[in-house]
C-alpha positions as CSV (number, residue, x, y, z in Angstrom):
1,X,-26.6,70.6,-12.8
2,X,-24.4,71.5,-15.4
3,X,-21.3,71.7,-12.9
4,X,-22.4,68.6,-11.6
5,X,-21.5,66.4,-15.3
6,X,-18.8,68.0,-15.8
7,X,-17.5,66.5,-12.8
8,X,-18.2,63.3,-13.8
9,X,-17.3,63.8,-17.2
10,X,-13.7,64.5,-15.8
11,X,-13.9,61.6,-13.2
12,X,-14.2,59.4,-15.9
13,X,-11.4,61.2,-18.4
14,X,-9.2,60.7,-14.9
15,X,-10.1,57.0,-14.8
16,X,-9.2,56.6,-17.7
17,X,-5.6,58.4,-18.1
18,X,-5.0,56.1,-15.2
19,X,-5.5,52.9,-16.3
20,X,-1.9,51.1,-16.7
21,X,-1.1,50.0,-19.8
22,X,-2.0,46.9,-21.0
23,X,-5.1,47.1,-18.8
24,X,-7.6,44.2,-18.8
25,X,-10.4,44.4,-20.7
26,X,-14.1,43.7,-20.0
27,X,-14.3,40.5,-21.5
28,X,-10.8,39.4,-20.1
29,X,-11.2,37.4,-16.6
30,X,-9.9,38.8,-13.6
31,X,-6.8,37.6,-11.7
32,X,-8.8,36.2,-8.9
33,X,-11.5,34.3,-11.6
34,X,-8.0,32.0,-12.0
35,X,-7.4,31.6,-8.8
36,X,-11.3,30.5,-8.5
37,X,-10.3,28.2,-11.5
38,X,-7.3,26.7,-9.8
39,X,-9.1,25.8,-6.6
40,X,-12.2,24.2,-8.6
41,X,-9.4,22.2,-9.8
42,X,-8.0,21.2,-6.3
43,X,-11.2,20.2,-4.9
44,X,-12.1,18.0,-7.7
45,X,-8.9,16.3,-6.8
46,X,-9.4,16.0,-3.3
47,X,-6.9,18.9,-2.3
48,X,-7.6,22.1,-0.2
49,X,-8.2,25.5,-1.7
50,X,-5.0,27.8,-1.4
51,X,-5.1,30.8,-0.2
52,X,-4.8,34.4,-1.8
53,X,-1.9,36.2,-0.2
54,X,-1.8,40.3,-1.7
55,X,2.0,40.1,-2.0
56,X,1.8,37.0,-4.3
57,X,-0.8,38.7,-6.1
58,X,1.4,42.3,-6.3
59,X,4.6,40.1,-7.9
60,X,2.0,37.9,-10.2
61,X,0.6,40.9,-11.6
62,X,3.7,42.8,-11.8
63,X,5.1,39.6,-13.9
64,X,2.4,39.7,-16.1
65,X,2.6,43.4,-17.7
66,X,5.9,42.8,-17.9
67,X,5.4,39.9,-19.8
68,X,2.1,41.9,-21.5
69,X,5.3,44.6,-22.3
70,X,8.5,42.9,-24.0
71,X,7.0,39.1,-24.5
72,X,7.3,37.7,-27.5
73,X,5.3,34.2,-28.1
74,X,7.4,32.8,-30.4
75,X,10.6,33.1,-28.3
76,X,9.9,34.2,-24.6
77,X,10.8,32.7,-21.4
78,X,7.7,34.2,-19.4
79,X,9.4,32.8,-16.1
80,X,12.2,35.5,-16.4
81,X,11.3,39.2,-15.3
82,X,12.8,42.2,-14.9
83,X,16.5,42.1,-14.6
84,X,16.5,38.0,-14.8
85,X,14.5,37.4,-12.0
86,X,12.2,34.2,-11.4
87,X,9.4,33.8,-9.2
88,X,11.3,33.8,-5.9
89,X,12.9,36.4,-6.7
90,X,10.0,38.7,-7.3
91,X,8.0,37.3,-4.0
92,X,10.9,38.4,-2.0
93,X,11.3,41.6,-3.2
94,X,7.7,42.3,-2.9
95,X,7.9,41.3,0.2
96,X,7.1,37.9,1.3
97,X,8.3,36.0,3.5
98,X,10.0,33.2,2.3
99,X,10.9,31.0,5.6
100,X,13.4,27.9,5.6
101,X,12.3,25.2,3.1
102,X,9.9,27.5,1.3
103,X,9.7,28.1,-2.4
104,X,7.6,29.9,-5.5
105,X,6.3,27.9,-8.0
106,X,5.0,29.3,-11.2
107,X,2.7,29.1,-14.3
108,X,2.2,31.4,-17.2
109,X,0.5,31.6,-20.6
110,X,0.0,33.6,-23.2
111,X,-3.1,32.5,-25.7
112,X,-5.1,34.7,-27.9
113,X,-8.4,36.5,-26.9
114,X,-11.0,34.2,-27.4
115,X,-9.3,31.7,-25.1
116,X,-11.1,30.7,-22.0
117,X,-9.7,30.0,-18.4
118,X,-10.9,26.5,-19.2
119,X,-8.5,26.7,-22.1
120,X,-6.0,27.8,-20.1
121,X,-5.7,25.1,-17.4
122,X,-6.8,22.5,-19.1
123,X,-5.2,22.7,-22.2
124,X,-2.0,25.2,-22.1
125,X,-1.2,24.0,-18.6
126,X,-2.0,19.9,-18.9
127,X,1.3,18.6,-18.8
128,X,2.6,17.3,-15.5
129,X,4.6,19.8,-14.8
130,X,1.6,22.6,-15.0
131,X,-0.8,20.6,-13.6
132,X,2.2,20.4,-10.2
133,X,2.0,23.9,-9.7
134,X,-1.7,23.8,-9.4
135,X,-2.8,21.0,-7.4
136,X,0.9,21.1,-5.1
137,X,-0.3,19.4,-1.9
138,X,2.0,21.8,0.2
139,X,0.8,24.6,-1.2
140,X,0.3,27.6,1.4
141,X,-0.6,30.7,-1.1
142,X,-1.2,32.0,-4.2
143,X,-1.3,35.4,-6.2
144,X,-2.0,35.4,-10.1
145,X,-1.9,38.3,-12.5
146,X,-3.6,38.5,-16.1
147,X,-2.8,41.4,-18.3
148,X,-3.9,41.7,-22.4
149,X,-0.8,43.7,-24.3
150,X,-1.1,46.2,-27.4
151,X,-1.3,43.2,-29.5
152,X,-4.4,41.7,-28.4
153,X,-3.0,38.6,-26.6
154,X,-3.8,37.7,-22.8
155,X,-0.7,36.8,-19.9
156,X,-1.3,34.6,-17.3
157,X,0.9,34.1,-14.4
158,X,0.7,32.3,-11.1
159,X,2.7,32.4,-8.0
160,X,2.0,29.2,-5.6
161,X,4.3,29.4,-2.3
162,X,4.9,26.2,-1.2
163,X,5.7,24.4,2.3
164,X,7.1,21.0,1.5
165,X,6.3,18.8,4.0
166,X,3.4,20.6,5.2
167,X,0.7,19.1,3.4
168,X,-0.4,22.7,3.0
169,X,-1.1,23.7,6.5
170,X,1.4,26.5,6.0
171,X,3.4,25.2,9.0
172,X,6.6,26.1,9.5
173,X,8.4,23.1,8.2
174,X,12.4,22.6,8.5
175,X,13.2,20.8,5.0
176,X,15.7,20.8,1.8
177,X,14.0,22.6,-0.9
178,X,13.6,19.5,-3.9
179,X,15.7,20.1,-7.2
180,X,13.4,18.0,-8.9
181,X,10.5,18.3,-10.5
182,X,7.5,17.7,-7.9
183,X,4.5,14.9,-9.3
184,X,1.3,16.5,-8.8
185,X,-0.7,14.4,-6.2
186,X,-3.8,13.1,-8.6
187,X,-6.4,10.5,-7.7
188,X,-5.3,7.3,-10.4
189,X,-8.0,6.5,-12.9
190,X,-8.7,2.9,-13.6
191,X,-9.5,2.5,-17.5
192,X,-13.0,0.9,-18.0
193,X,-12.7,-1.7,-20.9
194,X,-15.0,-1.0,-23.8
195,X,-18.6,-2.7,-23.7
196,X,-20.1,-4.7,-26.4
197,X,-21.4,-1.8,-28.1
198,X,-17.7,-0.5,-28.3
199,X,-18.7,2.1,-26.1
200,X,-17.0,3.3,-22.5
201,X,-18.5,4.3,-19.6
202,X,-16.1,5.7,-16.7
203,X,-17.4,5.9,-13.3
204,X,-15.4,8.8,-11.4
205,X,-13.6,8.1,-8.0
206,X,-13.4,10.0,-5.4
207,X,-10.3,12.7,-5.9
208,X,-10.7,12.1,-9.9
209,X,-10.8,15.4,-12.4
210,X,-11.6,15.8,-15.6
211,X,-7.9,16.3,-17.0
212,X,-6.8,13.1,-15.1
213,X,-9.5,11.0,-16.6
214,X,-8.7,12.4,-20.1
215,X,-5.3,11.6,-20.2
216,X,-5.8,8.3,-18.8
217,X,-7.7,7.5,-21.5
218,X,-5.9,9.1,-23.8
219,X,-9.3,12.0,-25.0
220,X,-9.2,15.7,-24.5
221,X,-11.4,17.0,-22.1
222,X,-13.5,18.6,-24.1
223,X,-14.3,15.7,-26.2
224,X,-15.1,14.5,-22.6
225,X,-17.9,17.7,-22.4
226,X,-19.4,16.6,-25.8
227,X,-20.3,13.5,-25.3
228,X,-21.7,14.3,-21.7
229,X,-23.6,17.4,-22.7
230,X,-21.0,19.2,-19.9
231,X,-20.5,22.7,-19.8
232,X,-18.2,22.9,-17.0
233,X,-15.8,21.1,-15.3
234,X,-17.4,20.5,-12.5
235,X,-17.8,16.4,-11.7
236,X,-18.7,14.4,-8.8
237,X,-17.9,10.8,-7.1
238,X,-19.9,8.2,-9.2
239,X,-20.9,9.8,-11.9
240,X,-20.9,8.0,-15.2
241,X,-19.0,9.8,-17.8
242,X,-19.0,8.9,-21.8
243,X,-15.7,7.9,-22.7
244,X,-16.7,6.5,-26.5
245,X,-20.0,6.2,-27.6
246,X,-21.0,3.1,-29.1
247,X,-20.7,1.9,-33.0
248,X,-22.6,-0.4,-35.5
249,X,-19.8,-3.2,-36.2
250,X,-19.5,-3.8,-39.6
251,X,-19.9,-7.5,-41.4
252,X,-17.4,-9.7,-41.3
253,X,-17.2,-10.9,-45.1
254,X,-16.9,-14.9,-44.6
255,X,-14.2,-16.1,-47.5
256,X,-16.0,-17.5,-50.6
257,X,-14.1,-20.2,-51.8
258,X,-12.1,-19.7,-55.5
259,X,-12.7,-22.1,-57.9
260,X,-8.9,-23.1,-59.1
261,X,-8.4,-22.8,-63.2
262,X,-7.6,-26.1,-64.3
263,X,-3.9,-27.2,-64.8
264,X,-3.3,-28.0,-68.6
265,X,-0.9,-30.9,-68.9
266,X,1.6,-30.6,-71.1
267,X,1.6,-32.5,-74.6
268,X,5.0,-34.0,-75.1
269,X,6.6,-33.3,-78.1
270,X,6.0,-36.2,-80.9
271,X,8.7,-37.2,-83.6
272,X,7.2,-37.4,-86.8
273,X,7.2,-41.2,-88.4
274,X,8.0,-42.4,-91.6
275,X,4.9,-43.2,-93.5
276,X,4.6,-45.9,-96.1
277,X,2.7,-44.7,-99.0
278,X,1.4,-47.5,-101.3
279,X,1.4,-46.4,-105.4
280,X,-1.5,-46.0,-106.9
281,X,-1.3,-50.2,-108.6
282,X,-0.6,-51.3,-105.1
283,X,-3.6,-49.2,-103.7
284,X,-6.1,-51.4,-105.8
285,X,-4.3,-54.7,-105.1
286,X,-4.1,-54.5,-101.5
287,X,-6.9,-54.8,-98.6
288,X,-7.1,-51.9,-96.1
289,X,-6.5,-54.8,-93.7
290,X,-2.5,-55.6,-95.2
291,X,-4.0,-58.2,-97.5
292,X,-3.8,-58.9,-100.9
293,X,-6.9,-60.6,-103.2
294,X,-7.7,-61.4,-99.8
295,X,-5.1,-63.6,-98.2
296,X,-2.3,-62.4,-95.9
297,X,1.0,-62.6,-96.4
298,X,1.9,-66.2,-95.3
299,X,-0.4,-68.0,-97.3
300,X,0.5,-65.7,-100.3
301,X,4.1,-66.5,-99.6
302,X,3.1,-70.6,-99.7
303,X,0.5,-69.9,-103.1
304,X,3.8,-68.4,-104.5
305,X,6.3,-71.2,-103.2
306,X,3.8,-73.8,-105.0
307,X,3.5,-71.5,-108.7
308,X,7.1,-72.3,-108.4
309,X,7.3,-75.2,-108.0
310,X,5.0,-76.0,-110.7
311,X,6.7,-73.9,-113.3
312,X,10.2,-75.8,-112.3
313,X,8.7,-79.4,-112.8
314,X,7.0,-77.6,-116.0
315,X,10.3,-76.7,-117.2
316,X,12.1,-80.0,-116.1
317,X,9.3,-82.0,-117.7
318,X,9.7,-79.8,-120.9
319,X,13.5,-80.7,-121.2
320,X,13.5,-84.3,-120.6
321,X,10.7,-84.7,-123.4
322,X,12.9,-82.8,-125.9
323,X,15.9,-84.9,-125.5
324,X,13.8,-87.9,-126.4
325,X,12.5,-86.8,-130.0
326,X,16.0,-86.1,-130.6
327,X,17.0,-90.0,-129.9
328,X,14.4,-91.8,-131.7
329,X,14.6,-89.3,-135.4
330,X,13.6,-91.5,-138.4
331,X,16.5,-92.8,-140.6
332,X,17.3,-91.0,-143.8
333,X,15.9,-92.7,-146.9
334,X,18.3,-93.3,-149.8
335,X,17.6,-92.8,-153.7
């Protein structure tokens, strides 16, 4: 009995010297739970699950310890391997067989830990040019490789061999390999206006994901999940899907009308005037009216004409009656 554990107390020591470094860990999903991921995408967008091939998955996994290896996050070209070679490269030495218009694709990412594979394709690998490599309607394999370095962070990388022209059949097509870029093939998503709640309600179509209804309306996806109580990304043809959820409108505050201050006019300037002041004689001599001992000034101006009048013929009268007791004076008497 006692032989017997310390055989399998050394089969496990062997396990674990054997373990290649950068081993994943328990918690860290398996190569093939992305591939899993990758054709959960495909079907939500109408497209056909690709394949695994094992040499894809040899030169995938070979990518990612190296990148698990000498990568550094802040400035790494994880599409490069050993000795500069890209995806194409490292399928062909593995040993597939790439035939006349025939190419590699390829995806990676490095994230932290605690990042999911939801995280992965639906947030590191969003952009068009991801989201190509995954849902390629000419793919024809795929291999993936996920390794976590000394550091503690997680490499991705998939391999998608592509047949353009073949819609994915994996016929043997004769055709130019594109330089370009190639558009991922993804159902269009017709925006629902907002209801009078201010809430939106999006009906998925047939061939419609969860990332293409997102950006569409300009949302993440999980902010999709939370209003929709999702967990996964699983959705199906019809269903109704939260885009916004609805909001109380606030008051509109009709204008009150302001009373306007009243305009003061402007006083114009006045020039003083001259003011007569009677003397204190003339004050008891003269009406308030302009009159004086009660007659106005024309008939004063007559009384005054006739006083003179009467004092001339006074002083005439006076005169003539003088020169006449000088004519008639008594003669002198003689002694």
């Amino acid at each position: 009995m006692k032989q017997i554990k310390n055989l399998l107390l050394l089969s496990v020591l062997l396990a674990v010297m054997l373990l290649p470094n950068g081993s994943i860990t328990a918690s860290t999903p398996s190569a093939y739970d992305l591939i899993a991921a990758v054709n959960d995408l495909r079907a939500n967008n109408g497209l056909a699950a690709i394949p695994t091939d094992g040499i894809l998955m040899s030169a995938a996994q070979t990518q990612s310890d190296y990148l698990a290896n000498t990568c550094n996050l802040a400035s790494c070209n994880g599409h490069v391997g050993a000795g500069g070679t890209y995806a194409r490269d490292r399928a062909v030495a593995a040993g597939y067989n790439l035939a006349s218009g025939m190419n590699v694709i390829e995806a990676w990412a490095g994230r932290n830990p605690n990042a999911t594979l939801s995280d992965v394709i639906y947030d590191t690998w969003s952009d068009a040019d991801h989201m190509a490599v995954m849902l390629h309607p000419d793919a024809v394999g795929v291999g993936a490789g996920i390794t976590e370095s000394e550091d503690g962070y997680i490499y991705y990388v998939l391999d998608v061999a592509v047949n353009y022209g073949s819609g994915g059949s994996g016929a043997s097509v004769s055709s130019t390999i594109p330089t370009t870029a190639v558009t991922a093939q993804v159902a269009l998503v017709q925006v629902a206006p907002p209801q009078g709640d201010g809430s939106i309600v999006h009906i998925v179509g047939s061939g419609q994901s969860l990332w293409g209804i997102a950006a569409a309306y300009d949302v993440t996806v999980d902010q999709i999940k939370d209003l929709n109580g999702l967990t996964g990304d699983i959705i199906t043809t019809g269903q109704e899907l939260k885009i916004q959820g609805s909001y109380t409108p606030t008051p509109t505050l009709e204008p009150s009308a302001t009373p306007r201050q009243p305009t003061r006019t402007p006083v114009p300037a006045q020039t003083a005037q001259a003011v007569e002041t009677l003397q204190p004689d003339q004050e008891g001599n003269s009406g308030s009216d302009g009159t004086i001992l009660g007659m106005d000034r024309q008939t004063m101006g007559l009384v005054l004409i006739l006083i003179c009048g009467a004092g001339l013929a006074l002083v005439v009268l006076g005169s003539m009656n003088k020169d006449k007791g000088k004519g008639k004076q008594p003669p002198k008497s003689e002694e």
